[in-house]
C-alpha positions in Angstrom: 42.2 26.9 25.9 41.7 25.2 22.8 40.3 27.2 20.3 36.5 26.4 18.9 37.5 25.5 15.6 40.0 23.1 16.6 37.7 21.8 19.8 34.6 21.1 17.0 37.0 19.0 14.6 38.8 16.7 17.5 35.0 15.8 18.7 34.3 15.2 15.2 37.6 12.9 15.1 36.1 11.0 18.5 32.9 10.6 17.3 33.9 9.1 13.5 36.3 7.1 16.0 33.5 6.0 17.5 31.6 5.1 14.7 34.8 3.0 13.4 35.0 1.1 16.3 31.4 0.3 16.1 31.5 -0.2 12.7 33.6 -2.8 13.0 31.6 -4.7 16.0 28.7 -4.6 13.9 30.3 -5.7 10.7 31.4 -9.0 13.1 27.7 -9.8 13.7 26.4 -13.3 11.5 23.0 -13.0 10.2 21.5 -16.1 11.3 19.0 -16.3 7.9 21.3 -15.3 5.6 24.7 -17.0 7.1 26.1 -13.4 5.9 28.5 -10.8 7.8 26.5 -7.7 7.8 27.4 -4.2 8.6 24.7 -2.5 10.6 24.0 0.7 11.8 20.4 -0.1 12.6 19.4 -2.5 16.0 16.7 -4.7 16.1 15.5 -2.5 19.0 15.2 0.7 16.6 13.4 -2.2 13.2 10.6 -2.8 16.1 10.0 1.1 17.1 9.9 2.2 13.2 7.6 -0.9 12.4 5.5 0.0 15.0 4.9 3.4 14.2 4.5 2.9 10.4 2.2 0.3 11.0 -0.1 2.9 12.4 0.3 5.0 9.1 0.1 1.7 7.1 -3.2 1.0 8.4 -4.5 4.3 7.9 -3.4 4.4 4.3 -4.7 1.5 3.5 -7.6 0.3 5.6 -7.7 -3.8 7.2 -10.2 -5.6 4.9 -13.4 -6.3 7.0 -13.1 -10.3 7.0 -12.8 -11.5 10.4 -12.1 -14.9 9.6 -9.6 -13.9 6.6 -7.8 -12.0 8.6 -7.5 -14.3 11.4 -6.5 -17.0 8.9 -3.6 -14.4 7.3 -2.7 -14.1 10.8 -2.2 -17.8 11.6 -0.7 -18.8 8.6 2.1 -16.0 8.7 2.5 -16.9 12.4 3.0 -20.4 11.5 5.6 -19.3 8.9 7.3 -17.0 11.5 7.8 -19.7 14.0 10.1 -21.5 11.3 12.2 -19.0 10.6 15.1 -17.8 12.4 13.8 -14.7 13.8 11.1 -15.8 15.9 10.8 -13.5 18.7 10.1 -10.6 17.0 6.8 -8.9 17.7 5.4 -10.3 14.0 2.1 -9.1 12.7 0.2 -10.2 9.8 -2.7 -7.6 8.4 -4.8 -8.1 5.1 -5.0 -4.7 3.7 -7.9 -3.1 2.0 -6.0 -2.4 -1.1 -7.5 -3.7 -4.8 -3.3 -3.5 -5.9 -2.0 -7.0 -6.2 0.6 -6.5 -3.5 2.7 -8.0 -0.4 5.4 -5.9 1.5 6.9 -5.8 5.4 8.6 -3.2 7.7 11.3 -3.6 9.6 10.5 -5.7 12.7 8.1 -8.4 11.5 5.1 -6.5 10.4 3.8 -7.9 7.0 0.7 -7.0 5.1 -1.1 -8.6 1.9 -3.4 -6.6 -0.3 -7.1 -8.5 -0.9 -6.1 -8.0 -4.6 -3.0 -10.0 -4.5 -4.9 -13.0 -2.3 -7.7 -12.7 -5.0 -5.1 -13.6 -8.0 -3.8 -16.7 -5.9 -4.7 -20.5 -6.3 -3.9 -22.0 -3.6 -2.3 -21.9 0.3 1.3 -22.8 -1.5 1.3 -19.8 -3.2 0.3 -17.6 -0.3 2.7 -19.1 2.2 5.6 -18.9 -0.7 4.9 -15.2 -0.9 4.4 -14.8 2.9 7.2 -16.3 3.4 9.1 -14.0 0.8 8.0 -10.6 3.0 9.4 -13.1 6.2 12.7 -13.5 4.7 12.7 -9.6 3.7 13.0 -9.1 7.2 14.5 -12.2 8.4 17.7 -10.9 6.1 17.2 -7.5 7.2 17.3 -5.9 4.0 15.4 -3.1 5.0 17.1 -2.3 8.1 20.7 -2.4 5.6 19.1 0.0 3.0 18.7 2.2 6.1 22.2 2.0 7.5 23.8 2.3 4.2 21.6 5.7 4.4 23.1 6.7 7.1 26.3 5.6 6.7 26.2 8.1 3.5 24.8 10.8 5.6 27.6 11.4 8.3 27.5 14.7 8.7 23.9 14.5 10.0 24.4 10.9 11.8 28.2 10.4 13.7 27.0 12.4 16.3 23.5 9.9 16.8 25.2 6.7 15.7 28.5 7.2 18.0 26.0 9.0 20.9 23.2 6.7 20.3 21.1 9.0 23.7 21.5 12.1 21.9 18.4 10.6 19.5 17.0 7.3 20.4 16.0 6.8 16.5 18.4 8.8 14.6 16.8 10.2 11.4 15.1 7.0 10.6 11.6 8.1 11.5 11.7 10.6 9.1 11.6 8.2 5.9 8.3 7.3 7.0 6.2 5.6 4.5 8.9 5.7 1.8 9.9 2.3 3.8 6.8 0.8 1.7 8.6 2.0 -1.9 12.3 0.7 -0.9 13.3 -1.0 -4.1 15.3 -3.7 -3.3 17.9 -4.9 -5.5 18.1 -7.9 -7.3 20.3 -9.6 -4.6 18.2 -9.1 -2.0 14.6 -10.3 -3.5 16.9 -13.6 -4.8 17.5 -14.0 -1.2 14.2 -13.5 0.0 12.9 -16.1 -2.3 15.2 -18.4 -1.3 14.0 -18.1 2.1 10.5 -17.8 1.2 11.4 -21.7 -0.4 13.1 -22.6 2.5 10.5 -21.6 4.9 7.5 -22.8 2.8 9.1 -26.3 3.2 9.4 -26.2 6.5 6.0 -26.4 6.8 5.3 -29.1 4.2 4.0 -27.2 1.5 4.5 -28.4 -2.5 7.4 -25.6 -3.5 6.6 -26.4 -7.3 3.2 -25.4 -6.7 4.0 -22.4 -4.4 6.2 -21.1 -7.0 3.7 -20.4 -10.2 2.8 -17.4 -7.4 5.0 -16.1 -9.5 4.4 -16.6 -13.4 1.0 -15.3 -12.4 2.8 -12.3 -11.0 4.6 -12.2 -14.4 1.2 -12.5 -16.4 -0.5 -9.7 -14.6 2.7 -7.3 -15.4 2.3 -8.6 -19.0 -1.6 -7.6 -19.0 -2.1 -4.3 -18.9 -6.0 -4.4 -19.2 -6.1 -6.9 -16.1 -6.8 -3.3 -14.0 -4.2 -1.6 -11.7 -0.5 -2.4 -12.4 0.4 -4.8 -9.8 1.7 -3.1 -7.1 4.2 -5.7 -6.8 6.2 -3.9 -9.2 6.6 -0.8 -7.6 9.7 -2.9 -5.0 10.3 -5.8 -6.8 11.9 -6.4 -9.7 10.7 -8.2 -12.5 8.9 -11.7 -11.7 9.2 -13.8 -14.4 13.2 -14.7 -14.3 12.7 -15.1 -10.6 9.9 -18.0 -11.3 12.1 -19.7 -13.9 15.1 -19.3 -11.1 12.8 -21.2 -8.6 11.0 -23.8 -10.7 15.0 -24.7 -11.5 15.7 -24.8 -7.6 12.6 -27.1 -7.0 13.3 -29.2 -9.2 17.4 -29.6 -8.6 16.6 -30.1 -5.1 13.9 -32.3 -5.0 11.4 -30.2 -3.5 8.2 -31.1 -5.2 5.3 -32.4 -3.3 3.4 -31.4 0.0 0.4 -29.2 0.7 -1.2 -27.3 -1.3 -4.6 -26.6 -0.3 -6.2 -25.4 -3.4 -9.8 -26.6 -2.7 -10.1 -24.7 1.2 -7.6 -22.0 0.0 -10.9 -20.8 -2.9 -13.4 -21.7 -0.4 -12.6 -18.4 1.8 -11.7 -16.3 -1.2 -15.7 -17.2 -1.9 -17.4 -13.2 -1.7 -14.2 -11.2 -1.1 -14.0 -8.1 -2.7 -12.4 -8.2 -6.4 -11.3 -4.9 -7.5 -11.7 -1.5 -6.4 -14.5 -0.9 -4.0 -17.5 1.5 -5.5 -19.2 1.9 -1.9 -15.9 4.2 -0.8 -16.4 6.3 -3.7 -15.5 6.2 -7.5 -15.2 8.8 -10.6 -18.2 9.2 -13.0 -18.4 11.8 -16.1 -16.4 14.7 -13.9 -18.1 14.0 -10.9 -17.3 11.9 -7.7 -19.7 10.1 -5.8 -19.4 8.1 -2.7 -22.6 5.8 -1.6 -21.4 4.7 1.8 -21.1 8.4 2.9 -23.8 9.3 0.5 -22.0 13.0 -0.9 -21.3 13.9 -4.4 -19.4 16.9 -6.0 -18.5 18.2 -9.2 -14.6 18.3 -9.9 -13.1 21.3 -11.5 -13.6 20.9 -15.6 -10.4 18.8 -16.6 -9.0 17.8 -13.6 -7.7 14.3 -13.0 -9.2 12.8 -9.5 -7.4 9.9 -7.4 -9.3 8.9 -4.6 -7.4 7.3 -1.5 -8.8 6.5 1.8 -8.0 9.8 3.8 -8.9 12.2 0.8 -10.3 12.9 -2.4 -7.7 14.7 -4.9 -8.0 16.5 -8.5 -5.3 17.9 -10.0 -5.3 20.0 -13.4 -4.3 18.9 -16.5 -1.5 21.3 -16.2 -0.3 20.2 -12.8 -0.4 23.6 -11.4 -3.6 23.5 -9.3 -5.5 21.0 -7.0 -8.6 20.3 -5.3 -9.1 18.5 -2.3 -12.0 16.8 0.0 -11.0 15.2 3.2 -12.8 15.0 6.5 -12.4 17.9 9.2 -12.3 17.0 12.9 -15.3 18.5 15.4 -18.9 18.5 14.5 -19.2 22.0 13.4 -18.0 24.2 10.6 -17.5 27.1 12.4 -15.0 24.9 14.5 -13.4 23.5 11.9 -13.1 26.6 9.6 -11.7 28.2 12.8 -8.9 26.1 13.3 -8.0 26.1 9.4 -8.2 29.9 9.1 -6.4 30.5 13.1 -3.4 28.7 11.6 -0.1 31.0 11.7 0.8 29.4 8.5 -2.8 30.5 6.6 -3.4 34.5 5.6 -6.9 34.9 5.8 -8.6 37.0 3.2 -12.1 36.5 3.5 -14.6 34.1 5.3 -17.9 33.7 5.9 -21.1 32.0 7.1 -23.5 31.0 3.9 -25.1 27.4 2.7 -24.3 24.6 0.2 -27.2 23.0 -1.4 -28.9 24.0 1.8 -26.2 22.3 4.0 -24.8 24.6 6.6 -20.9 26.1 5.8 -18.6 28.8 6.3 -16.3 29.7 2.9 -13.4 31.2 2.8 -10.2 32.6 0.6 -6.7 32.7 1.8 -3.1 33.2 1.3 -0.3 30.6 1.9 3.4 30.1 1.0 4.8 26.8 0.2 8.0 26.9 -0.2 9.2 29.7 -2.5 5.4 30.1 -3.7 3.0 32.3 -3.0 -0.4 30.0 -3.1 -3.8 31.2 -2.6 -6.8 28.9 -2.3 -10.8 28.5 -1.4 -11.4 26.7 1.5 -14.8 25.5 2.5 -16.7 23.6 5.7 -19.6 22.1 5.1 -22.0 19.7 7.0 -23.8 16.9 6.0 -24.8 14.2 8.5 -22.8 14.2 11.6 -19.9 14.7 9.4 -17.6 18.2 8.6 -16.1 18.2 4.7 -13.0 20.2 3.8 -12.9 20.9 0.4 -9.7 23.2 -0.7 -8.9 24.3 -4.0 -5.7 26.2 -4.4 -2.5 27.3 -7.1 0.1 29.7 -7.2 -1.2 33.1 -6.3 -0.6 34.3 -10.0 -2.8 31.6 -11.4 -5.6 32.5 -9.3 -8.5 34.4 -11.8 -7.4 30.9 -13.6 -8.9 28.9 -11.2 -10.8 30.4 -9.1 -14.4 30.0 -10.5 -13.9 26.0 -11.1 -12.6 26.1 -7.3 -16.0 27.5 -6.4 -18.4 25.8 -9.0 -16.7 22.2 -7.2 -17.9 23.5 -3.6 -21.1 25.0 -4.8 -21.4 21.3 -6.6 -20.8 19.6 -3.3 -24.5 18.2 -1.5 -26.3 14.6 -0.6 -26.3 11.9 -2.8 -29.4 10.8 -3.7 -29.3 8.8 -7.1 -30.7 5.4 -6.7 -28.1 4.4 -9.5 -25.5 5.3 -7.3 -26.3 4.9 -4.0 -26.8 1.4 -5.1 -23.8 0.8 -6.2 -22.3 -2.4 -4.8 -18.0 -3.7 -5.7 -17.1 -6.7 -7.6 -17.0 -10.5 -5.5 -14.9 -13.6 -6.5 -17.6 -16.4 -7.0 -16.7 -19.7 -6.6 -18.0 -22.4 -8.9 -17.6 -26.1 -10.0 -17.6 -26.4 -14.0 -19.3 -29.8 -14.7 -17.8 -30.5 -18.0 -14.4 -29.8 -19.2 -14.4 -25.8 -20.9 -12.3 -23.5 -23.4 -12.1 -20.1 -21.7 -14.4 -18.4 -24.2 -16.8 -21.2 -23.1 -16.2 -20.7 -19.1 -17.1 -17.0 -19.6 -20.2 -17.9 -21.7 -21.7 -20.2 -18.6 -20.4 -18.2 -16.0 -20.2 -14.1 -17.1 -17.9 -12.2 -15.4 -18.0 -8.7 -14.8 -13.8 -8.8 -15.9 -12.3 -9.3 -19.1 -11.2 -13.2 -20.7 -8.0 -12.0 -20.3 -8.5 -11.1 -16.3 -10.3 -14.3 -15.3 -7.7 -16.3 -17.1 -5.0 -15.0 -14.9 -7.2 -15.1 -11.5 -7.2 -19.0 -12.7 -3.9 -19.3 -13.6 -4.8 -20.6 -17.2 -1.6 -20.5 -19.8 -2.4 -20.6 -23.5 -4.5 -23.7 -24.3 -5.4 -24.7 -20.9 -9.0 -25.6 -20.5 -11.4 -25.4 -17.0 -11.4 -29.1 -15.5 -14.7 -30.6 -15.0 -14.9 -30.9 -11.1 -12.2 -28.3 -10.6 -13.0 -24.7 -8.7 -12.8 -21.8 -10.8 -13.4 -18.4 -9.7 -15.6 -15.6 -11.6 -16.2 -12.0 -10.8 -19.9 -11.1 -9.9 -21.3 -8.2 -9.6 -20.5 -4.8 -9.3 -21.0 -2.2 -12.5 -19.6 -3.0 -16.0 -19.0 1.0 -16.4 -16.8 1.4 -13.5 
């Protein structure tokens, strides 16, 4: 017999064999965008299951805006751009995202997403479809899916065994990046080669590559303009947008690419009412205290915390980082069901818990013990009811912190209750409006005819105005409308 030892390292041998010999079949494959031999681990098959399943987390992080007819026109458009380039079969998807960041990223297998912030800062269909067809070539050239084998390639000891067996796990460890796919930073390479094929695909459909390009100096304004609102989220996996505009201006130009659509005047037309900014109607931060009109609640955060509001949850944390409050919604219709299910968990110690009221709203409240990791945490949890809705509200920190915390914890649940402020229940988001300037305008004279609720500095990148530019009689502009100054 051979012994165990010895047995374990010669299956170790046939399986890195295994992975050689693939290796090398792999490596021989052409990418049919990039003209490139590529070495990878990851089949089209396995991009498609992993988009699919992080589209479903995408779209509850996120939210699809609520525009029929945008979306259906995002759709079309990135269908149209899909049908050009050299993937074409794949399962593509195009959402419009309810995000105010000004992004645009894909997953692996053709499913691509803009943010309503980034379409707001646009000017016309060029720049949309140059962009679009920037997130297209991302996954045209695969550069996710090589991110991921290079992964795995420097995880072997987890991944022979699944890459040369492929039917001992149909997905490997992929699945487990999850949403980190939406933060892959790809290198400067890569995002040269995705606008390249953004260019090329753009001009397959006859649109003006010049005017498709200054996507991109806007890009680099808004990084430049910190007071324009939310860092772009562009930023967080691109690199830096301004060399890459003066790197495609050059290729335009060299190769004679100027002229075709651009669709300025129809492109503003159904930007006309969409949302511009954060939305206030799914809740927004006030003097300590969070209010959100569409569900009509408010609370009281803990004195000093630092809230972030996303669509799944409301979060404070302390100025200290070492304790954190949290609303979300509880499944069922009851507390008492709810409350059960937290408190029934094997992972939660249950010290106390018990019926009682919230501004007259029915609850049960609770303490417990937890360990995360090599900490011992204990927390307040509450259920309350309001409407036909259950609210989880948890405060917790490290078990020694507790007397710390432990009254704020409790003065935030005891805080939570209806909303009924006119003020606030009233509260309605920012639009884009769009309007014709009769005369030509300075900036300073724009903003004086048509007030925006946005700083100079904001509506002259929405417009794409550089330094001495003025608003052309006839010309769209957009303004923001609306909304509250204060927020």
């Amino acid at each position: 017999p051979v012994p165990e030892g010895v047995e374990m390292r010669q299956t170790w041998i046939l399986r890195a064999s295994g992975l050689g010999v693939l290796a090398i079949v792999i490596a021989c494959a052409t990418n049919p965008a990039t003209g490139k031999k590529e070495f990878m681990l990851v089949s089209e098959g396995q991009e498609i299951a992993l988009g699919q399943q992080e589209d479903q987390n995408v779209v509850a992080s996120f939210g699809i805006y609520d525009d029929p007819a945008l979306q259906e026109y995002v759709a079309s458009l990135g269908h149209d751009i899909a049908q050009v380039a050299e993937r074409p079969n794949l399962p593509w998807s195009f959402r419009l995202v309810d995000d105010a960041a000004v992004n645009a990223f894909a997953l692996p297998g053709g499913f691509i997403y803009m943010t309503r912030g980034i379409m707001g800062y646009f000017d016309s269909e060029a720049e949309l479809a140059m962009v679009m067809g920037h997130e297209v070539g991302h996954v045209t050239a695969r550069h996710s899916a090589s991110q991921m084998s290079s992964q795995q390639l420097m995880s072997l000891g987890m991944g022979i065994g699944m890459v040369a067996v492929p039917e001992l796990r149909r997905y490997g460890d992929l699945a487990q990046l999850g949403l980190g796919l939406l933060f892959l930073k790809f290198g400067r390479d890569d995002e040269n080669e995705a606008d390249t094929l953004g260019l090329r695909y753009a001009k397959r459909l006859d649109y003006d590559a010049e005017e498709g390009a200054q996507a991109f100096r806007m890009l680099d304004q808004l990084s430049e303009q910190s007071e324009a609102g939310r860092v772009p989220g562009w930023l967080s996996t691109h690199p830096d947008p301004g060399d890459r505009y003066r790197r495609l201006l050059t290729a335009v130009r060299q190769r004679g690419l100027q002229g075709g659509h651009i669709r300025r005047e129809a492109y503003l037309k159904r930007l006309d009412g969409m949302t511009f900014g954060e939305n206030p109607r799914e809740g927004f931060f006030r003097e300590g205290a969070f209010y959100h009109p569409d569900l009509r609640f408010r609370f009281v955060m803990p004195r000093g915390f630092k809230g972030q509001n996303t669509k799944q949850a409301v979060w404070a944390v302390s100025p200290d980082g070492d304790a954190v409050f949290q609303l979300t919604l509880a499944e069922g219709s009851s507390p008492d069901g709810a409350a059960r299910d937290f408190f029934g968990s094997q992972e939660i110690r249950t010290r106390e818990a018990d019926r009682t009221s919230v501004n007259g709203l029915p609850a049960i409240l609770g303490t417990f013990d937890a360990t995360s990791g090599q900490t011992l945490v204990r927390g307040l949890a509450a259920f309350v009811r309001l409407d036909d809705r259950v609210y989880r509200l948890i405060g917790y920190t490290g078990r020694a912190d507790w007397s710390r915390y432990s009254r704020s914890f409790g003065a935030a649940v005891r805080s939570f209750g209806p909303l009924r402020e006119r003020w606030a229940l009233d509260m309605q988001p920012n639009r884009i409006e769009v309007v014709v300037p009769r005369r030509n305008m300075t900036l300073a004279q724009f903003m004086k005819r048509y007030p925006s609720e946005v700083p100079e500095a904001t509506i002259a990148i929405i417009n794409q105005l550089q330094p001495g530019d003025t608003f052309e009689a006839g010309r769209q502009a957009k303004r923001i409308t609306g909304g509250d100054r204060r927020l």
